[in-house]
C-alpha positions in Angstrom: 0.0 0.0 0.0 1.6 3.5 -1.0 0.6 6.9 0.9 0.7 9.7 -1.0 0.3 13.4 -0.3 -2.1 15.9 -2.0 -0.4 18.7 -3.7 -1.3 21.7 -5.8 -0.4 22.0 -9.5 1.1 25.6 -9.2 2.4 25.3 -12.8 2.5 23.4 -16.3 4.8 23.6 -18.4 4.9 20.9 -21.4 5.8 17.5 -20.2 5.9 19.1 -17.0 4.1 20.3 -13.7 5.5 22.1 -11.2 3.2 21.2 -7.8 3.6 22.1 -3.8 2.9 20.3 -0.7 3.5 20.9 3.1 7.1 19.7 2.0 7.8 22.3 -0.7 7.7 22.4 -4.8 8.8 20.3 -7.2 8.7 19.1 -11.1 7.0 16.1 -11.7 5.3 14.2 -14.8 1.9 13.9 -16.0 0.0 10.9 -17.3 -3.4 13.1 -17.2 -4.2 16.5 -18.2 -3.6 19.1 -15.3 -4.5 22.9 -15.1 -2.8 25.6 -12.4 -4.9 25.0 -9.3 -6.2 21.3 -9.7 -5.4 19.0 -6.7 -3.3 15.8 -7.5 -1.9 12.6 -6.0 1.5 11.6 -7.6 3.7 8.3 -7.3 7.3 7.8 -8.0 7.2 11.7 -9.4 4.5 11.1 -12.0 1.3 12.5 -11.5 -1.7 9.9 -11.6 -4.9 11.3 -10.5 -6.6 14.2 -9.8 -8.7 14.8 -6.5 -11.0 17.3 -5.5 -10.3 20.3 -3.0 -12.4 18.6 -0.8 -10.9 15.2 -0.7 -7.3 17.1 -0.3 -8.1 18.4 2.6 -9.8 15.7 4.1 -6.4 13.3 3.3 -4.7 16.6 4.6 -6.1 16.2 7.6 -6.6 13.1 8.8 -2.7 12.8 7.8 -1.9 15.6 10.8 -3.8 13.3 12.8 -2.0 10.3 12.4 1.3 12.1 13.2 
């Protein structure tokens, strides 16, 4: 089973998208189309879904309380 973190798509720039997280920014892939602002859950730097806003935050915070 793999956790992964929500982060924001805060840029895209051809074959890639720049995201953020609690941890900070990076570039990543995309196997789906993305837009500046859309919520997404990424594995081994490769996006592969998108989520809502609403299911961010919920993952968002039930991950603070399992800390």
């Amino acid at each position: 089973m793999c956790l992964t973190i929500p982060k924001q798509v805060i840029a895209v720039k051809k074959n890639l998208v720049e995201v953020k997280s609690p941890k900070g920014q990076q570039k990543v892939g995309a196997l789906i189309t993305v837009k500046k602002g859309d919520w997404v859950l990424t594995q081994n730097n490769v996006i592969v879904k998108k989520i809502s806003q609403k299911q961010a935050k919920e993952i968002n915070r039930i991950l603070r309380i399992t800390k």
